[in-house]
C-alpha positions as CSV (number, residue, x, y, z in Angstrom):
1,X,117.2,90.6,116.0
2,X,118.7,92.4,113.4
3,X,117.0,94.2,110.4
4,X,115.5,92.8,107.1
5,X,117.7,94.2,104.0
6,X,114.1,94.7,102.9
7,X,113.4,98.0,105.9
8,X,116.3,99.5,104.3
9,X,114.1,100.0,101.3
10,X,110.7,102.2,101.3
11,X,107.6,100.0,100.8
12,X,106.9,101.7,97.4
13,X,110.4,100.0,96.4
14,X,109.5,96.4,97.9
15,X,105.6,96.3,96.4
16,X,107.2,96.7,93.0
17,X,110.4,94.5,93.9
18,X,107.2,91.6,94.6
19,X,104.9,92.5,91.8
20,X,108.6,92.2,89.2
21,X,109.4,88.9,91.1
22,X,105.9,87.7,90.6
23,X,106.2,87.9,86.9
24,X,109.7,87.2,86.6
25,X,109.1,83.7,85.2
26,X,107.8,83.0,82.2
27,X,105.2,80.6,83.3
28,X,103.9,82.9,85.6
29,X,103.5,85.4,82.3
30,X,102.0,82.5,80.5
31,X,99.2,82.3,83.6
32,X,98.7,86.2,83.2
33,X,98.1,85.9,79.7
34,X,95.7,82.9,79.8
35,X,93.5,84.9,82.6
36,X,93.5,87.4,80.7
37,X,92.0,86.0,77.8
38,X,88.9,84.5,79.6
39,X,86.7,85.7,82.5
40,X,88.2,82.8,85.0
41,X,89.4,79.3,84.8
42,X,89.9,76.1,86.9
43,X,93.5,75.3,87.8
44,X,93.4,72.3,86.1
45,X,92.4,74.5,82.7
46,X,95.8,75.9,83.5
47,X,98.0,72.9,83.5
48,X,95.8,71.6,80.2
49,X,97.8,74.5,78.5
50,X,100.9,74.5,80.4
51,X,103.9,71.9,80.1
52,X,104.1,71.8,84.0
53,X,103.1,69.7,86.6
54,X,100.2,70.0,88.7
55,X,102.2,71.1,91.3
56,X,104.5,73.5,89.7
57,X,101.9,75.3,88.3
58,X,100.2,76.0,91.7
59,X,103.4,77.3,92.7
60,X,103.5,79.9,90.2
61,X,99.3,80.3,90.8
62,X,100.6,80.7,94.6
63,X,103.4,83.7,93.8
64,X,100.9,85.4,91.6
65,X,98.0,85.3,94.2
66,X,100.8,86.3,97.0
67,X,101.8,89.2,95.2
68,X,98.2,90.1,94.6
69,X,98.1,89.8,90.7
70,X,95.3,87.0,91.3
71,X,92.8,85.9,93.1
72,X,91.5,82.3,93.8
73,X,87.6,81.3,94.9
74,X,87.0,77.8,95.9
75,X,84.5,75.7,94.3
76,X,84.1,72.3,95.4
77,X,87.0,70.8,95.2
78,X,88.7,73.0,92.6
79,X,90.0,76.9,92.7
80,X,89.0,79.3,90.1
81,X,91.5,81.7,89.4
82,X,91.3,84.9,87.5
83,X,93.2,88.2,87.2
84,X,92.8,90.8,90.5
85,X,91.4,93.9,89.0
86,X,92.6,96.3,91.8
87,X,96.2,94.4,92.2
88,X,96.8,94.4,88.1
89,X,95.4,98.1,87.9
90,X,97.8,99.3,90.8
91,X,100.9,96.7,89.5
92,X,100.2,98.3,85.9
93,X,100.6,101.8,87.7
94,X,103.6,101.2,89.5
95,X,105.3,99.8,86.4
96,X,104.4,102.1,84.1
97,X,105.6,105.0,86.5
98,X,108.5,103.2,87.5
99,X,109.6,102.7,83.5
100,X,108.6,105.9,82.8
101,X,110.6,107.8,85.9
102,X,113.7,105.9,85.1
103,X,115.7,108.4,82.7
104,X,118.6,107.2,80.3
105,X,121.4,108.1,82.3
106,X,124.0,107.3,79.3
């Protein structure tokens, strides 16, 4: 089997590849944003505030969680989502490096 365009790449350069997809939509942004403004929330808080469906918003909670922005708990029958200190405070690093290292090059 051949190999992943992804091994070409050092794993510093595919962690900050996932953590950009992961907030590469603006819905996903809009999730950030409303965590971040309250300790934790029920998904269906989310789509109260979102114009998405149920379903498209657990995508996005799905692609944050995956790229380990969030985290989820269960309780009951619901999940309660809120922002992933250690993912956020390592994404925030890499970004913030990442923006600063790249020079102007024109």
């Amino acid at each position: 089997m051949g190999i992943s365009k992804t091994e070409e790449f050092t794993a510093k350069q595919n962690r900050l590849a996932v953590i950009a997809k992961a907030l590469g939509h603006p819905a996903r942004v809009a999730i950030v944003e409303y965590l971040a403004s309250s300790d934790a929330c029920m998904c269906g808080d989310i789509v109260e505030v979102l114009p998405l469906s149920q379903s498209t918003v657990s995508q996005h909670l799905r692609e944050l969680k995956e790229a380990g922005l969030i985290k989820g708990t269960i309780d009951g029958t619901s999940v309660c989502y809120c922002i992933d200190e250690k993912g956020w405070t390592e994404a925030r690093e890499m970004m913030g490096r990442f923006l600063t290292d790249v020079k102007k090059c024109c």
